[in-house]
VEXKOL-215407 format. One line per 4 residues: number of its first residue (from 0); their letters; for each residue x, y, z of C-alpha. Coordinates in pm, 1 decimal. Layout:
<pts>
NUM	A	X/Y/Z  ...
</pts>
This chain:
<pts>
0	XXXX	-2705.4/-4461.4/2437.1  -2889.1/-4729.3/2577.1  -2786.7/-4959.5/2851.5  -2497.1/-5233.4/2799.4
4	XXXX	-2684.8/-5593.6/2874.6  -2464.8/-5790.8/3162.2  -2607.3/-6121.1/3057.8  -2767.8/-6297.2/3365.7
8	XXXX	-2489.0/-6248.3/3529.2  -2496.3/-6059.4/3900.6  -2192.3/-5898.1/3990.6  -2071.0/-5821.1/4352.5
12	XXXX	-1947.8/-5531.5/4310.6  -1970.0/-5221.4/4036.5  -1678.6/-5002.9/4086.0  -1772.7/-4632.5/3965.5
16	XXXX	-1451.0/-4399.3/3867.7  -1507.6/-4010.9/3984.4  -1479.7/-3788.9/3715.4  -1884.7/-3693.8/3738.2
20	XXXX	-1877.5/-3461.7/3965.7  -1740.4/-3082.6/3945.0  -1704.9/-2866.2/4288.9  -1813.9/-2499.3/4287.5
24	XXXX	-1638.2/-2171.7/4410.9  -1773.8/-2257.0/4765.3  -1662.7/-2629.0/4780.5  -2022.0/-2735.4/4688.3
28	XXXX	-2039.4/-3049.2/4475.2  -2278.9/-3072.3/4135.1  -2290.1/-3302.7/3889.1  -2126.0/-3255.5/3497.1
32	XXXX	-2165.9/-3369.2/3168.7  -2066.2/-3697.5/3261.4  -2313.8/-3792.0/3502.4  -2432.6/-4067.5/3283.8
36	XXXX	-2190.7/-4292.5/3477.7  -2337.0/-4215.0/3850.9  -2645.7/-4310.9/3668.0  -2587.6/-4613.8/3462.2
40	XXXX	-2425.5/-4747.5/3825.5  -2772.3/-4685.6/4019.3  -2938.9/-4902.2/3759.2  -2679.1/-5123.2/3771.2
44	XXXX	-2808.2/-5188.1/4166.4  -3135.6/-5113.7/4131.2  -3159.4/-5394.4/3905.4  -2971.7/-5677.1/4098.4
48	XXXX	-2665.3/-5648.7/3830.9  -2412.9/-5529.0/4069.0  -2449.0/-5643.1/4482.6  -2249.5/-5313.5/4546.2
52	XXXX	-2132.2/-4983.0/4448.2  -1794.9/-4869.6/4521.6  -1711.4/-4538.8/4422.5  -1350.6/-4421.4/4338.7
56	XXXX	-1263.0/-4052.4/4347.5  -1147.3/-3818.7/4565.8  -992.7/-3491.3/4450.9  -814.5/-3427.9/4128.2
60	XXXX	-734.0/-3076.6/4185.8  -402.3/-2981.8/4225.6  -465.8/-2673.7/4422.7  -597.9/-2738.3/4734.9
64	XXXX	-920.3/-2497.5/4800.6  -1148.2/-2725.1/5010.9  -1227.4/-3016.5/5124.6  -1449.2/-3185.0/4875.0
68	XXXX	-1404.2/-3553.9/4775.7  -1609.4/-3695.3/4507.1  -1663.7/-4024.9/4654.8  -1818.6/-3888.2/4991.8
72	XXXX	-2037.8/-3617.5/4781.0  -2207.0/-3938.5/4568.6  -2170.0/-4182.2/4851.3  -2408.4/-3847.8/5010.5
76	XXXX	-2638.2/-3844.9/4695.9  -2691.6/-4220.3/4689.9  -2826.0/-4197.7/5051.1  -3029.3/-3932.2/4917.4
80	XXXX	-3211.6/-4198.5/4643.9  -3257.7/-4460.3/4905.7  -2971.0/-4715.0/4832.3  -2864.0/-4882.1/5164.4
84	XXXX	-2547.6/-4730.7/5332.6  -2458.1/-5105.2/5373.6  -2421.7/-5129.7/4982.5  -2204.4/-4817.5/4931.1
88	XXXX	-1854.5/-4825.8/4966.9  -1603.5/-4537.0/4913.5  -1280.3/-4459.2/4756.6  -1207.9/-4093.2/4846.7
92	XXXX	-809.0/-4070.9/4829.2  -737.0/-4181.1/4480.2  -650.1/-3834.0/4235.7  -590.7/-4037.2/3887.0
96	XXXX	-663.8/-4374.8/3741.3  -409.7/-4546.8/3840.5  -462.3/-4467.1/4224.2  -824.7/-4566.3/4138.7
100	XXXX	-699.0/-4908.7/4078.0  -487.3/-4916.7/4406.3  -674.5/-4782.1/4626.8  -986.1/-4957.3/4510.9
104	XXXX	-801.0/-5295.7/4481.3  -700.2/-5264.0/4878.9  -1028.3/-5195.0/4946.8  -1227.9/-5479.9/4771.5
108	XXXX	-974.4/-5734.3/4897.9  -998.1/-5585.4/5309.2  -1366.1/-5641.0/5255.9  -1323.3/-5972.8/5083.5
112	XXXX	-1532.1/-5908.7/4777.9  -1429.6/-6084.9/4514.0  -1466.9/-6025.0/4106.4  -1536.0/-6025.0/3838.2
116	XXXX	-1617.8/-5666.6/3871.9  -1805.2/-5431.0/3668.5  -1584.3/-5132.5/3589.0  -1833.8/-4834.0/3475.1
120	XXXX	-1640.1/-4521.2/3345.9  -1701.9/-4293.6/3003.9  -1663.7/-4476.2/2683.8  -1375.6/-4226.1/2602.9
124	XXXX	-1165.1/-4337.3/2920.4  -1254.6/-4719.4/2908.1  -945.0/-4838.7/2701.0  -707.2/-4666.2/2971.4
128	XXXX	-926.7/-4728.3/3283.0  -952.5/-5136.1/3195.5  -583.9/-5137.4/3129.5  -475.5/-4992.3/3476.4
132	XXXX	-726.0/-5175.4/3648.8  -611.4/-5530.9/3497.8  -241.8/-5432.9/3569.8  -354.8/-5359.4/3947.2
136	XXXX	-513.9/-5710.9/3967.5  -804.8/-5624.0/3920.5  -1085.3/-5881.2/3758.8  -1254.9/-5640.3/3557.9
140	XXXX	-1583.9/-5623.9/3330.4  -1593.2/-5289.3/3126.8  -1921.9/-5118.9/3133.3  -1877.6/-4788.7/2960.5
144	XXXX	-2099.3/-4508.4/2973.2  -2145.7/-4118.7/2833.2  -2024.3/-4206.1/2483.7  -1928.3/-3929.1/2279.6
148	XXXX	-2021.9/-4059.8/1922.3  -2314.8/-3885.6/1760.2  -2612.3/-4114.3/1642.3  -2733.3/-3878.1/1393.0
152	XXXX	-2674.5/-3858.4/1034.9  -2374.5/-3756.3/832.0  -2398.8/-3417.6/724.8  -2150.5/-3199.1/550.6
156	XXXX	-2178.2/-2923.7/799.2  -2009.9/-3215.9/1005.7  -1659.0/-3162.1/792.1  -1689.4/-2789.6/909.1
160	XXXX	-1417.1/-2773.7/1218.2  -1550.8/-2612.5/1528.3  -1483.3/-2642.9/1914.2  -1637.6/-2945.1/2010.4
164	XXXX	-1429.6/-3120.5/1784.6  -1108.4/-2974.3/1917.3  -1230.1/-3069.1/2299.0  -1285.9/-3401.7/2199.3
168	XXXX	-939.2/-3426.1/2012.0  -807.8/-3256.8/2344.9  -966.8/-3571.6/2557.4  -862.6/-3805.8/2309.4
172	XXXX	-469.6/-3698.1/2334.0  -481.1/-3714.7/2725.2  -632.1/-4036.3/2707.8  -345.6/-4193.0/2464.7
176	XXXX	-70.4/-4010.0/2701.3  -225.1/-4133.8/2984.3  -242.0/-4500.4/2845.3  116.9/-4509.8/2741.7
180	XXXX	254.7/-4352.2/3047.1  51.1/-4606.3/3274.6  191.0/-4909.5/3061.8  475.3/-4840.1/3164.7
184	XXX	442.9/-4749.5/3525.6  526.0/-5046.2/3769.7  231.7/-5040.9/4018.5
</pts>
């Protein structure tokens, strides 16, 4: 898919929510199938879009096994590619979406960065994402990235059902639960 156009507009911050990243048996970070939005956020800075990068994620696991936190392993891989340690800024408590919103909210305001923001997550979590980070006060821009649609033809075979189907059905359902349980959540 190719990259959303931001207008002329710069914006002074891109806030980037975890969700990219998967952690090994030994507590060693890699990145997944949705890497698209670690990389759609470097262009967004390379490219004088966004000022900064924040990046919000820490550890979703419910079982504590180690001590990785997203945010620290990208903030770690953007050093890596060169981007300035003075444009980075991290997030690594948050576990969900809506403590992405929180945490990230306390942390743009202590450094007096002001929106609009660009919020860059996968299409497929963009309709939730936007909503909890509005209802956190956030001044948010969606920028959505990884999309799931196919740009290929319509084939028959495509009425045949099959697992990637059911996965996406799977993401879709947690999605709407997750939407409707955060509108109603006082934050």
């Amino acid at each position: 898919m190719p990259s959303q156009n931001t207008g002329n507009q710069t914006y002074s911050c891109a806030i980037v929510l975890g969700g990219f990243t998967s952690v090994d048996a030994n507590g060693k970070g890699y990145f997944n199938s949705t890497a698209t939005r670690f990389i759609e956020t470097l262009k967004l800075q390379a490219t004088g879009q966004a000022a900064k990068i924040l990046v919000s994620g820490g550890s979703g696991l419910l079982l504590k096994g180690h001590d990785f936190k997203e945010a620290d392993f990208t903030a770690e891989q953007l050093h890596l590619l060169h981007v300035p340690d003075s444009v980075v800024l991290t997030e690594n408590a948050s576990r969900n979406t809506m403590e992405n919103a929180l945490f990230s909210k306390k942390i743009l305001d202590e450094k007096k960065i002001s929106g609009p923001y660009l919020l860059v997550t996968s299409a497929f979590h963009m309709k939730r994402a936007l909503f909890t980070f509005k209802k956190a006060g956030l001044n948010v821009v969606p920028y959505a990235s990884d999309y799931v649609a196919d740009k290929g033809a319509f084939s028959v075979t495509d009425l045949v059902p099959n697992a990637v189907a059911l996965a996406e059905w799977n993401t879709y359902t947690k999605e709407m639960i997750g939407y409707v349980a955060y509108h109603f959540k006082k934050f």
